[in-house]
N, C-alpha and C positions, 0 to 999 in steps of 0.2 A: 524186892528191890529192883528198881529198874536202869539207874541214871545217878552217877553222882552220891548215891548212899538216901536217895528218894524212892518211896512206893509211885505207884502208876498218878496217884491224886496228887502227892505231894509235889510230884515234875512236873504237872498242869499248871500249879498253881504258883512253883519257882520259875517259870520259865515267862506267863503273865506278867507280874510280879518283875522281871526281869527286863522283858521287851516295854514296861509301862517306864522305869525309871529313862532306860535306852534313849526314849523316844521324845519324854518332859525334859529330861536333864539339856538333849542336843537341841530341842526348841526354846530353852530357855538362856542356852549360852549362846544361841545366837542372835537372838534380838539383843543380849547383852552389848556385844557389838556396838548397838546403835549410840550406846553412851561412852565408846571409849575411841574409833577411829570415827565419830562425827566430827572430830578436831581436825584430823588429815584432810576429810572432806570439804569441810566448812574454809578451809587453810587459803583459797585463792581471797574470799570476800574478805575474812579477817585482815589480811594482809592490806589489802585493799582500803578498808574501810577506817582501820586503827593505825596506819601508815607504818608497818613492820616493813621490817626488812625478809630475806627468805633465812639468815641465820637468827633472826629472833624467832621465828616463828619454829626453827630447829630445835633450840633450848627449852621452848614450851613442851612439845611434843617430847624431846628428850626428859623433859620431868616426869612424865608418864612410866615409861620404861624404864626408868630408874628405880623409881618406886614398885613397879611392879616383878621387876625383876626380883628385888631384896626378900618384898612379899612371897616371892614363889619357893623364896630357899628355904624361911620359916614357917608359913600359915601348914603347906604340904605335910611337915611332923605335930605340930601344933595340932591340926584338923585331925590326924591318926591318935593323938593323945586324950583329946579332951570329944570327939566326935566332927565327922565332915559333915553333918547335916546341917548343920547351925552355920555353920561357915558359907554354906551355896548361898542360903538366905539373906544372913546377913550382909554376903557381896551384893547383892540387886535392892534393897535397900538404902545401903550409904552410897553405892554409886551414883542412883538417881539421885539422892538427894544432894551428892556431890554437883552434877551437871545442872540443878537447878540452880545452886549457888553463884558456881561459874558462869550464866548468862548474866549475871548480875552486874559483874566486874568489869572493871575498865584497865586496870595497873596490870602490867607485863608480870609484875613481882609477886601481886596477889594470888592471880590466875597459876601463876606455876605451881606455888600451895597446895592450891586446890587442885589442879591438875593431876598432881604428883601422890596426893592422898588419894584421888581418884583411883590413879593407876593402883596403891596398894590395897584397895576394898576390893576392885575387880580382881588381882592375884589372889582373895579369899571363894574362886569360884573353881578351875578350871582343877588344879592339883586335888583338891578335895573331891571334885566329882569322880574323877579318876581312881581315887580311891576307893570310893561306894560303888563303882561300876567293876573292878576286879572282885568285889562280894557278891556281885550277881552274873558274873561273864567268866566259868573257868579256864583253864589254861587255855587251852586249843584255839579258842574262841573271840581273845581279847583283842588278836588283831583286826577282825573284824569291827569290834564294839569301840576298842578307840578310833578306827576310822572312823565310822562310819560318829560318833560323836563328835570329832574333830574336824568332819568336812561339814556340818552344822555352822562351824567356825568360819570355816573360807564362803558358804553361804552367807553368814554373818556381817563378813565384809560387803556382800552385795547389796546386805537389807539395811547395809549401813550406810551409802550412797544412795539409794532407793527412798530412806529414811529421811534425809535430811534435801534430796533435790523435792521430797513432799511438804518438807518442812518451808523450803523457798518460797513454794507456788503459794503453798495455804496462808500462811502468817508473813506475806511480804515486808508489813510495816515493820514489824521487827528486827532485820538483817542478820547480820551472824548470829544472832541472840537464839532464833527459832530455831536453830540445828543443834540446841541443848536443851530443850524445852519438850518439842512434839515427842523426838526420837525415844526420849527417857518414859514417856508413857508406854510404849511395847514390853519393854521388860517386867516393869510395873503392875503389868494389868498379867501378866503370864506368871507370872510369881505368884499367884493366888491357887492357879491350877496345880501348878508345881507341888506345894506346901501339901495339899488335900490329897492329893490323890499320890505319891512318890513314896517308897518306904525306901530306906535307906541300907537295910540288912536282911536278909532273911529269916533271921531271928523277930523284927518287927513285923515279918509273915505271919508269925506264929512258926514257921521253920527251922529246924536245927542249921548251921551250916555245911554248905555242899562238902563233898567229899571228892577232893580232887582225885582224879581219873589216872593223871600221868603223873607215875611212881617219881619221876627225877624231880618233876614241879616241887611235888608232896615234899620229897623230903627235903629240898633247900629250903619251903613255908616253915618245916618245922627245925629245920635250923636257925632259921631267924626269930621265931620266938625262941629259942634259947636264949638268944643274942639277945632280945629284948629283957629278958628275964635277968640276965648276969649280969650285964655291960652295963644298965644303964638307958634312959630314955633318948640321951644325941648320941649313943654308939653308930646308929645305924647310918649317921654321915658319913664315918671313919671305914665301915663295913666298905661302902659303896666306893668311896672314891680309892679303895687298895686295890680297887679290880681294875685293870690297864685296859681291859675293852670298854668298860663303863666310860674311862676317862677319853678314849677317841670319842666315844657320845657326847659326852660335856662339847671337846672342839668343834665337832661339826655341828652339835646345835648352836654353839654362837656364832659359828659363821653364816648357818640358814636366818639366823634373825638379823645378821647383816642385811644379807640378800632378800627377804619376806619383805622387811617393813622400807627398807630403798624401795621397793617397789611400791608398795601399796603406800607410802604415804605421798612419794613424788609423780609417778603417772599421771595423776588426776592435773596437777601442776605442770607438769611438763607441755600435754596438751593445751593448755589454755596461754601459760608463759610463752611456749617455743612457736607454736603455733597460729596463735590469738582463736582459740573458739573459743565460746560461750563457756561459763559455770556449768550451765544442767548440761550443755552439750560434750564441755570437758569429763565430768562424772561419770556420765551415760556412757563415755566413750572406753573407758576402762573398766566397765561393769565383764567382760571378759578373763578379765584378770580374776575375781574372785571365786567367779563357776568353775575354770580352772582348774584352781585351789581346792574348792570341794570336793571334785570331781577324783580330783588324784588322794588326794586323801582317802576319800571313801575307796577304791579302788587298788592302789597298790598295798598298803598295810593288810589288809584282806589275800592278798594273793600272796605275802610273804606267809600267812599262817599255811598255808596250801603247799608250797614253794620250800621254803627257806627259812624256817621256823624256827631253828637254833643259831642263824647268824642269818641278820636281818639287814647287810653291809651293801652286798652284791646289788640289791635293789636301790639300796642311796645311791651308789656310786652310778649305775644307767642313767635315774634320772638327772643326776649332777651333768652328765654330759649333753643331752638332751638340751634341760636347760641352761647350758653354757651358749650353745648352736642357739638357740631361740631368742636369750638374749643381741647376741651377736646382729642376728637378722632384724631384731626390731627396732633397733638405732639407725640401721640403714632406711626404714621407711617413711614415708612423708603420709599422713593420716587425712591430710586434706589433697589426695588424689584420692580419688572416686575408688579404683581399685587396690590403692596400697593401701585403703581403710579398710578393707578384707582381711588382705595379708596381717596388717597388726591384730586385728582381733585374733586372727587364729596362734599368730606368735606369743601374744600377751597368754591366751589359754592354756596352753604349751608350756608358757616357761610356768605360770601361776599351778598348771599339772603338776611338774616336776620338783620344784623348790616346796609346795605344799605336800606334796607326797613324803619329803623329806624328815618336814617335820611330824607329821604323821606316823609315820613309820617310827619315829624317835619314842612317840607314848606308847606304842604296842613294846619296843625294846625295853620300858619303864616298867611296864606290868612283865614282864618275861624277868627282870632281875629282883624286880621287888616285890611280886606277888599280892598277897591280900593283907603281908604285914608291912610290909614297907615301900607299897605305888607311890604314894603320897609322897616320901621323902625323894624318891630314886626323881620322880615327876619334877618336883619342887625343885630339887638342883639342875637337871635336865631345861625347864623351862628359865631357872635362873641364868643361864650363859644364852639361854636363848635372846631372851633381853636384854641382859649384857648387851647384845649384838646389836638389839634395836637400840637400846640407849645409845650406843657408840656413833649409830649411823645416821641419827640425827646429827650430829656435830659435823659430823667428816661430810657426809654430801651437805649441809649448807656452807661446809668450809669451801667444798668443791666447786658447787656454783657461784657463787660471790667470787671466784677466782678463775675457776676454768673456765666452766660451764657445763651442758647437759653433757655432752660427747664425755668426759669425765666421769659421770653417774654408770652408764651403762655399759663402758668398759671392765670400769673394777667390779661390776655385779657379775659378769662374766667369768671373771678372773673368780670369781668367791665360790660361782662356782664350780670350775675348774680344779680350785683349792679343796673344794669337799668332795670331788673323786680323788683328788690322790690321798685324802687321810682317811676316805673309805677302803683304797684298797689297800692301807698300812694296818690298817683296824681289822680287816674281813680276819676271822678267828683261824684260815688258813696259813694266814703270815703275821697275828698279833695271839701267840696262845700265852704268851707270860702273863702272870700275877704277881702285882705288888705286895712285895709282904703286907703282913695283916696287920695292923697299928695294936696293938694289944695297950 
């Protein structure tokens, strides 16, 4: 035995096998992308063309997050009960087929619909992968593996601007139509690869299950199949939410989906609104912001495995500050001087660093309390307050601007996060060690 309760052949062939799911699963979540913030994108022309206001165009986009959120709280045990394989799939199936729908329509009321169904296919992708990747990524490991899957994601954003300014150039006649049309063949055409070549278990290896390595991991896994065994198939919400560090994770993820998607859905607007530049020039000009986001993702979640591996707090809270200063300085700059269109890229990069590290590091915290028997759920609720945050922040910033204005948006972004260093350092397990009774 060499590895994990593997012979010398059998660790070859889990660890292929491993880097093969790794590698399909984060290229296929991120062209996913392409069919879900092509609305954000697409958001100045629609506005534009269908003569919205910027709080109707709130309310759309808030149908998304809404739906997706709710998706994230159920599909996550759902997908552990009945298999997450079937779940990835069938998210890049009804999504596309969702956004082909959606070019269709004209009515504010229909579109929200489908938008909002939209959002809930796409929540059948992200919690379930997550789960099939703690089957092949053990303990020590998983920060790495959700980084480095989740900055696919913040990639995803960029191939989702990228997506639909090709979508402009190619099928002009079209208008907003072609930014739900092109983009949704990416996913589509990667889904094929995905399905062939991905095994979802190691058992579908032909391998037994790994043998976790660190004895503390090991025995909370086999605690929680007790749990599953005795309690009950929804026990493991009640498990989850009685541990008081769990539940600082629940507030700070909904506060980073405040701050994540005020970013990425209003930047691209801001520019072109506050400004007057161009659509592809506006787009292009926030494409900084999603590299960012990859960037820090793939990279600090990875260094808390190295670092800080039993409280993963200490690292939120730096970048929280970080990106509070980052925001701060990027409201003060004017993008149309030559040289403060420097400065904002490297701001945008910075804060999209920081705030995407955040959430990042939140799924590495998911595999750390929920293991191989309950990612899925720990994720699912974790992603759920995440969009909580984004559904919220559609409403409030188009309430903001229709009243304030932009100076408005990037204050309280600030402030949000500001708000997640101080409930990182209420959280960090040095000064948050209580446990909520157990709901029995």
């Amino acid at each position: 035995m060499t590895a994990f309760g593997y012979t010398e052949g059998e660790y070859r062939l889990f660890r292929s096998n491993a880097w093969r799911y790794l590698l399909l699963f984060s290229l296929l979540y991120c062209f996913l992308y392409c069919t879900r913030l092509n609305l954000s994108n697409a958001g100045a022309v629609m506005i534009r063309d269908l003569g919205w206001s910027k709080a109707d165009f709130g309310v759309l986009t808030g149908a998304l997050f809404w739906a997706y959120g709710v998706g994230q709280l159920v599909n996550g045990r759902i997908s552990e009960i009945v298999g997450p394989g079937k779940f990835v799939i069938a998210s890049v199936v009804l999504s596309v087929a969702a956004n082909i729908l959606f070019s269709f329509q004209t009515s504010i009321v229909a579109m929200a619909v489908i938008w909002g169904m939209n959002g809930f296919f796409q929540s059948m992708a992200w919690t379930p992968g997550v789960a099939i990747l703690t089957k092949w990524w053990p303990g020590k490991t998983r920060g790495f593996a959700t980084g480095f899957a989740h900055a696919f994601s913040g990639f995803g954003q960029a191939t989702a601007i990228l997506a639909v300014a090709l979508a402009f150039k190619t099928l002009p006649g079209l208008g907003w139509r072609a930014a739900f049309i092109l983009p949704a063949a990416f996913p589509f055409a990667l889904l094929f690869v995905y399905a062939v070549r991905c095994r979802t278990s190691p058992r579908r290896a032909g391998l037994a299950e790994y043998v976790e390595d660190d004895p503390a991991r090991a025995a909370v896994e086999a605690e929680m199949r007790g749990i599953v065994s005795t309690r009950g198939k929804l026990y493991p919400y009640r498990y989850m939410l009685a541990n008081g560090h769990f539940v600082v994770w629940v507030v700070i993820a909904f506060i980073t989906g405040l701050a994540r998607y005020g970013l990425v859905t209003w930047i691209p607007l801001y520019f072109i609104d506050r400004f007057g530049i161009d659509v592809t020039a506006g787009l292009l000009g926030s494409l900084s912001l999603p590299f960012g986001m990859g960037v820090g993702t793939l990279v600090v979640p990875w260094l808390t495995d190295k670092w800080c591996p039993n409280d993963r707090l200490p690292a939120v809270v730096s970048a929280a500050i970080l990106g509070a200063v980052s925001i701060a300085g990027f409201m003060m700059c004017d993008p149309t001087v030559g040289w403060q269109m420097a400065v904002v890229q490297i701001l945008l990069f910075t804060a999209g660093f920081c705030i995407y590290a955040i959430n990042g590091t939140a799924w590495a915290y998911a595999t750390d309390i929920g293991g191989r028997v309950f990612s899925g759920t720990s994720s699912g609720v974790l992603n759920f307050a995440a969009y909580m945050g984004a559904a919220a922040q559609s409403f409030v910033y188009g309430f903001l601007l229709s009243r304030i204005g932009w100076a408005s948006v990037f204050v309280s972004l600030a402030v949000l996060c500001a708000a997640i260093a101080v409930f990182g350092l209420l959280g960090s397990k040095s000064l948050c060690s209580f446990r909520l009774r157990r709901a029995i």
